[in-house]
N, CA, C and O atoms as a GROMACS GRO file, in nm:
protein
  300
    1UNK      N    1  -1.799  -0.545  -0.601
    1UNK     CA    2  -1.667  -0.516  -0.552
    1UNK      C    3  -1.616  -0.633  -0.468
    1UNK      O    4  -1.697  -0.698  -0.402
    2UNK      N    5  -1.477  -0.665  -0.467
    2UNK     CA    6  -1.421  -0.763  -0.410
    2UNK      C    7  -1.315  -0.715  -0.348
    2UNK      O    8  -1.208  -0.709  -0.410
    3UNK      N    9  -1.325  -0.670  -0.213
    3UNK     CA   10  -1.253  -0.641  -0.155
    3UNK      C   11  -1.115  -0.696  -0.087
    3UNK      O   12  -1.139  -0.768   0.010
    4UNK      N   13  -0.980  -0.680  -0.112
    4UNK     CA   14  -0.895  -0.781  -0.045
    4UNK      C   15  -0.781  -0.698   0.070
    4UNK      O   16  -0.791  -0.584   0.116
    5UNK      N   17  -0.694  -0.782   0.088
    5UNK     CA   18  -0.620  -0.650   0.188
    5UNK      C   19  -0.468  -0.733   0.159
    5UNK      O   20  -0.443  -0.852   0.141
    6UNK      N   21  -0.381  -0.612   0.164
    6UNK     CA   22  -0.210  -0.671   0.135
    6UNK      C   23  -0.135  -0.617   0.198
    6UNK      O   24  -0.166  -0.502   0.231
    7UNK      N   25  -0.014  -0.667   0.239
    7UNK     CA   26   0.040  -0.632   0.363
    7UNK      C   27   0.187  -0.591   0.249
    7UNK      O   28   0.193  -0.647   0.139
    8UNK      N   29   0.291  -0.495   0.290
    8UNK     CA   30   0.358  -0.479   0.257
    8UNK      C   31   0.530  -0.440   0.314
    8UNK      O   32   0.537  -0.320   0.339
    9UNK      N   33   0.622  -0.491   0.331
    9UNK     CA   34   0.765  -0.458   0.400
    9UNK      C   35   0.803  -0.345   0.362
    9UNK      O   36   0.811  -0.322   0.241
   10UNK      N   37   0.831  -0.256   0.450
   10UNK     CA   38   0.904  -0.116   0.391
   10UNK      C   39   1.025  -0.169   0.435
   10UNK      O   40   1.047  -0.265   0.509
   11UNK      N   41   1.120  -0.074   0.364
   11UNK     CA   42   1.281  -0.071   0.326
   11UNK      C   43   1.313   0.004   0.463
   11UNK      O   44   1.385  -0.033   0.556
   12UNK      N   45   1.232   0.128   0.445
   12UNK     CA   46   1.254   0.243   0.574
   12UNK      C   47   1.118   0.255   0.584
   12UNK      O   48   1.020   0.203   0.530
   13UNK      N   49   1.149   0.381   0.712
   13UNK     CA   50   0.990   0.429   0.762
   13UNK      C   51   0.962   0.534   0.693
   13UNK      O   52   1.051   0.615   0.668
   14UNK      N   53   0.825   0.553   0.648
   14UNK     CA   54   0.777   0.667   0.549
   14UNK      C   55   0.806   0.785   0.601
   14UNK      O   56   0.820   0.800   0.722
   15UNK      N   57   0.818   0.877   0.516
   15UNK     CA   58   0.863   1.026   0.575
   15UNK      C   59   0.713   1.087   0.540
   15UNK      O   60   0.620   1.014   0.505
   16UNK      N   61   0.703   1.207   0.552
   16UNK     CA   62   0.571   1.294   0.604
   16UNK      C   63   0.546   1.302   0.480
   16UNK      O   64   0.434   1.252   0.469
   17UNK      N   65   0.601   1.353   0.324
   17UNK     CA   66   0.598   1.368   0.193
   17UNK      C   67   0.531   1.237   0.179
   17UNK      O   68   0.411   1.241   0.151
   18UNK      N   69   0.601   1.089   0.196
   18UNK     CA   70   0.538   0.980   0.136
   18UNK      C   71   0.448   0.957   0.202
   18UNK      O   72   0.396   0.860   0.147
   19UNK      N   73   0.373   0.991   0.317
   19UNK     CA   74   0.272   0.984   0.388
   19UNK      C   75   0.127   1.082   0.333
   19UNK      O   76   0.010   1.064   0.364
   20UNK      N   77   0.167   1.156   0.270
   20UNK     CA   78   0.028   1.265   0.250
   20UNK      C   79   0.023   1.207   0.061
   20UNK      O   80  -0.083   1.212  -0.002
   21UNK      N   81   0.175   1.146  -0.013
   21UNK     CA   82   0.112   1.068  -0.152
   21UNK      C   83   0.047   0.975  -0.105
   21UNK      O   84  -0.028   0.931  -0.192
   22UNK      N   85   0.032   0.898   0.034
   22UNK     CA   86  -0.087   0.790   0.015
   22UNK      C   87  -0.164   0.847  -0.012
   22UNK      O   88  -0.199   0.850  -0.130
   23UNK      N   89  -0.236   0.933   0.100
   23UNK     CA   90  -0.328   0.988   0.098
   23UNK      C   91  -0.368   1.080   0.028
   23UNK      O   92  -0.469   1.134   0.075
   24UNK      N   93  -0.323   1.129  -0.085
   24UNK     CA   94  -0.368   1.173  -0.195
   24UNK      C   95  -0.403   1.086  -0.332
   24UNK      O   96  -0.482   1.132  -0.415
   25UNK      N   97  -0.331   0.938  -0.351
   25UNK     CA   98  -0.418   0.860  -0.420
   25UNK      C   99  -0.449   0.713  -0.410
   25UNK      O  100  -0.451   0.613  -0.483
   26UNK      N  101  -0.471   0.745  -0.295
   26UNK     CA  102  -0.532   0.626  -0.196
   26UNK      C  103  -0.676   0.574  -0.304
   26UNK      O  104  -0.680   0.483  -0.387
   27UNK      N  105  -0.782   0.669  -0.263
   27UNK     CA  106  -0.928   0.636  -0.334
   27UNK      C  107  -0.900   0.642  -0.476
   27UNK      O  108  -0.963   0.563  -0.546
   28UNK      N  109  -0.811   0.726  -0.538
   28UNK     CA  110  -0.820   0.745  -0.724
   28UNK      C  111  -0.751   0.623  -0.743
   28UNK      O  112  -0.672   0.666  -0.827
   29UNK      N  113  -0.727   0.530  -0.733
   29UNK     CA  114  -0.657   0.395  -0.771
   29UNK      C  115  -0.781   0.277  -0.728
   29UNK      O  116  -0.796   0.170  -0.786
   30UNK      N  117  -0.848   0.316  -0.636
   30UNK     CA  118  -0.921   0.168  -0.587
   30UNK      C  119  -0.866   0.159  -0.492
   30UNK      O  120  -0.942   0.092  -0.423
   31UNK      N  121  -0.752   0.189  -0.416
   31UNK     CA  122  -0.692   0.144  -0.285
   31UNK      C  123  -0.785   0.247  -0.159
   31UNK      O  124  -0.808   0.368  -0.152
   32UNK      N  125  -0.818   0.137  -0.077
   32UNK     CA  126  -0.906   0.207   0.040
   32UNK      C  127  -0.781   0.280   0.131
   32UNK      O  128  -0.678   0.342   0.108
   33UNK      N  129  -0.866   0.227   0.264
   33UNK     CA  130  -0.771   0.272   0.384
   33UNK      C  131  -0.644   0.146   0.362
   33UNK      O  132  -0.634   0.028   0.331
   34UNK      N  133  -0.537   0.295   0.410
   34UNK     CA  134  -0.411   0.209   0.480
   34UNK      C  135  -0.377   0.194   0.595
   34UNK      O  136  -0.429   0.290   0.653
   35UNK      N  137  -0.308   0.120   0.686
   35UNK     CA  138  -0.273   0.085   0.773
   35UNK      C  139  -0.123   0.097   0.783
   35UNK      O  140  -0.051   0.048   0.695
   36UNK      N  141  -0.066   0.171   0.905
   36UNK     CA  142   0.099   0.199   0.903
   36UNK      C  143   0.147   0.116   1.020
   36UNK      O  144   0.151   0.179   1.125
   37UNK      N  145   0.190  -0.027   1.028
   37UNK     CA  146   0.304  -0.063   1.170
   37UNK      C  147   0.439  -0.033   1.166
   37UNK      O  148   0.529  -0.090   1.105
   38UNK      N  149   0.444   0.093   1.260
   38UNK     CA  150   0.556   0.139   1.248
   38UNK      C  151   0.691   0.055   1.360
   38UNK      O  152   0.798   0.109   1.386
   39UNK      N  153   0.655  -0.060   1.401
   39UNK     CA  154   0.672  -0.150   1.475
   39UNK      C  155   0.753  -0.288   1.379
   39UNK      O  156   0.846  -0.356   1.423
   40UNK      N  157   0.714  -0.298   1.294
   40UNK     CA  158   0.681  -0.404   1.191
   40UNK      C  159   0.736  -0.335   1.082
   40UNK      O  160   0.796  -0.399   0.995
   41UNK      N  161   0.723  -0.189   1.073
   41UNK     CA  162   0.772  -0.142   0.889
   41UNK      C  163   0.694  -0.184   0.798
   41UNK      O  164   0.730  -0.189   0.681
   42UNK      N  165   0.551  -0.229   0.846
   42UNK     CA  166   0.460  -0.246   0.741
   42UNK      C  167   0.368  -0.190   0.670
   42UNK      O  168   0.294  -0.134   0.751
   43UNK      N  169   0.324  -0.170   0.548
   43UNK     CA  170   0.228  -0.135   0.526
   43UNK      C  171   0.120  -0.219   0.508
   43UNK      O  172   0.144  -0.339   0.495
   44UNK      N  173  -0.019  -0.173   0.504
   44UNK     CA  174  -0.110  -0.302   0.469
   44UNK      C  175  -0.242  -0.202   0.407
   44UNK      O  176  -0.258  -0.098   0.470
   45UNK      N  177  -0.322  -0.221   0.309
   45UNK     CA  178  -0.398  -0.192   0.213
   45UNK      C  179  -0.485  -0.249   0.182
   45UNK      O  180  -0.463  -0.348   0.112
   46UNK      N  181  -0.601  -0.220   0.211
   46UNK     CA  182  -0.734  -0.253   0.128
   46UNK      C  183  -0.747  -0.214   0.020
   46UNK      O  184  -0.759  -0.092   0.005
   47UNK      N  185  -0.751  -0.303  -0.099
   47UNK     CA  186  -0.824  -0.274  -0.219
   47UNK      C  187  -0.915  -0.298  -0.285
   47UNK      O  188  -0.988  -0.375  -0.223
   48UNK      N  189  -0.959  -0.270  -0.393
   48UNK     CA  190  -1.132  -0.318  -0.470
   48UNK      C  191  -1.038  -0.365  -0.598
   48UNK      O  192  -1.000  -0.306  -0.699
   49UNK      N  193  -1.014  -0.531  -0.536
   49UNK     CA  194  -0.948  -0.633  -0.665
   49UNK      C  195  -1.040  -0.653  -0.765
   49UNK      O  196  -0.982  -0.698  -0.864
   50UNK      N  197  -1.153  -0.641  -0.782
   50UNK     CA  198  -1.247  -0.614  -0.895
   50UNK      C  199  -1.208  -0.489  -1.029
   50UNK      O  200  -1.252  -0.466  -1.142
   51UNK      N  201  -1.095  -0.424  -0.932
   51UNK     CA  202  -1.055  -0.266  -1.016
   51UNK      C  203  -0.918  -0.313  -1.047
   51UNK      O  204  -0.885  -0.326  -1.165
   52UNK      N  205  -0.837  -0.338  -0.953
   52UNK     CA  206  -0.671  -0.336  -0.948
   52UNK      C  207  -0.578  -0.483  -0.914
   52UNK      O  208  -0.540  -0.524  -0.804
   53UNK      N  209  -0.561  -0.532  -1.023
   53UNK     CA  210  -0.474  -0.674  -0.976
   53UNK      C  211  -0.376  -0.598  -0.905
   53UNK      O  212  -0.374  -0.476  -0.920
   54UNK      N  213  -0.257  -0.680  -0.796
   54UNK     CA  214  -0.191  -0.700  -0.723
   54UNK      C  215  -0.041  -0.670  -0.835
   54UNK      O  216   0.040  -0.763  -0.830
   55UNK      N  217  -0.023  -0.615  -0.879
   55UNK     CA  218   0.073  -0.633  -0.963
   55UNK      C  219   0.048  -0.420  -0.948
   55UNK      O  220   0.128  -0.345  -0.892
   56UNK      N  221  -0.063  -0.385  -1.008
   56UNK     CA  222  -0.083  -0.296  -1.024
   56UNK      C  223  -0.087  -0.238  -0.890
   56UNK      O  224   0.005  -0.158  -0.879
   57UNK      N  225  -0.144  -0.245  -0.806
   57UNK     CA  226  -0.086  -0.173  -0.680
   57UNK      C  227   0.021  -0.160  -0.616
   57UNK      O  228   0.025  -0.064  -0.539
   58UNK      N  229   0.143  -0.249  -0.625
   58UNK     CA  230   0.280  -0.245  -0.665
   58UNK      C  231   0.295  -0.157  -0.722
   58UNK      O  232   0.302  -0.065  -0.641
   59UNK      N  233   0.308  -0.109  -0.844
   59UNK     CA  234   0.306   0.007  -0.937
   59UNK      C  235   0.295   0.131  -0.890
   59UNK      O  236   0.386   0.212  -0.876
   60UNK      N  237   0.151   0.147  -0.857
   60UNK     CA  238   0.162   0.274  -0.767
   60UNK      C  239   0.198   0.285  -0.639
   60UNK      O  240   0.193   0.395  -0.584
   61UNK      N  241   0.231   0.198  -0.587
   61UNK     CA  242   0.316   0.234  -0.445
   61UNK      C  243   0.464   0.297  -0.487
   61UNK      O  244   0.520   0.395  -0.439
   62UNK      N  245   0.523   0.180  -0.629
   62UNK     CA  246   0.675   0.238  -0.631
   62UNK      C  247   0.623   0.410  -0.708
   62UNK      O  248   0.697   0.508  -0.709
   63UNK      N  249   0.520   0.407  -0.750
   63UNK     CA  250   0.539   0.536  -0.845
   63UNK      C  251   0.536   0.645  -0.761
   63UNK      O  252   0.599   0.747  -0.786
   64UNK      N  253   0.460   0.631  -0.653
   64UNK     CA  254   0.450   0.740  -0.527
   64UNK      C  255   0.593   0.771  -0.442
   64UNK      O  256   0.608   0.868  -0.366
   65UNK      N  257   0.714   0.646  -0.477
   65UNK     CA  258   0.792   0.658  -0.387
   65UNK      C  259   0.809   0.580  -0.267
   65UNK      O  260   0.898   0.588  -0.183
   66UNK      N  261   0.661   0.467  -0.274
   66UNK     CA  262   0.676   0.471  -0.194
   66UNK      C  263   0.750   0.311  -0.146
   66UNK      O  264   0.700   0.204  -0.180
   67UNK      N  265   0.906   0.326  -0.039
   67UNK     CA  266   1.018   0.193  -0.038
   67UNK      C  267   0.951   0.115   0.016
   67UNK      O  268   0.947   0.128   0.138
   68UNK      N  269   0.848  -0.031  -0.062
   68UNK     CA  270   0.836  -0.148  -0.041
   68UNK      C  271   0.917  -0.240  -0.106
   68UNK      O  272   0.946  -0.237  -0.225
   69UNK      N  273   0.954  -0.323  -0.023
   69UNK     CA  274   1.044  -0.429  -0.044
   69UNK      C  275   0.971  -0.488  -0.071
   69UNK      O  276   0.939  -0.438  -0.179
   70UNK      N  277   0.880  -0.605  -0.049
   70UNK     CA  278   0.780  -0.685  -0.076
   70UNK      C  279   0.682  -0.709  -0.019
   70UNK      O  280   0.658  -0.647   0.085
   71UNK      N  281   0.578  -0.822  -0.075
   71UNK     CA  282   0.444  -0.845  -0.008
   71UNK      C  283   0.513  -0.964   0.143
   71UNK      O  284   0.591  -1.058   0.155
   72UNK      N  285   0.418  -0.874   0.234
   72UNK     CA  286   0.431  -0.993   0.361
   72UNK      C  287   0.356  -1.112   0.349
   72UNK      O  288   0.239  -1.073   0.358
   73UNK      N  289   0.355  -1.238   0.333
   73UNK     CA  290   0.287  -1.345   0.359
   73UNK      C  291   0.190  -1.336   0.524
   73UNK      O  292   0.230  -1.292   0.632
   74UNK      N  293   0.095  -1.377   0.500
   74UNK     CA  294   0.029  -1.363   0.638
   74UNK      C  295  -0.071  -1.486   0.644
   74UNK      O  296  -0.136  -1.511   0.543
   75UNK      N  297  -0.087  -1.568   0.765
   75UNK     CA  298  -0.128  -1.670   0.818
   75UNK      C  299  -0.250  -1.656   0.784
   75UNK      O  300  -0.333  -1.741   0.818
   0.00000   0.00000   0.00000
């Protein structure tokens, strides 16, 4: 397993509905724990890139609903 982590811009702040689809297919995708800055509007995600290119976790974020604008660049 090759674990990586991705940071993501929300549009808005998640509502309680898009908060419990993480967490319902958080592990069935390969995506670990998430991380919420509700400060920042970010999301950020551990995944097992051995399972899920970066393209594909995109995918299921929009399929859940859930408003990312894009990946954050990070130092």
């Amino acid at each position: 397993m090759t674990f990586m982590s991705m940071t993501y811009q929300l549009q808005e702040p998640l509502k309680n509905d898009q908060l419990r689809a993480l967490a319902q297919f958080a592990n069935t995708y390969g995506l670990q724990k998430f991380r919420l800055d509700e400060k920042k509007n970010w999301l950020q995600f551990d995944y097992d890139a051995s399972r899920l290119k970066e393209t594909e976790v995109e995918h299921v974020l929009r399929m859940a609903k859930i408003p990312v604008v894009g990946r954050v660049a990070q130092n």
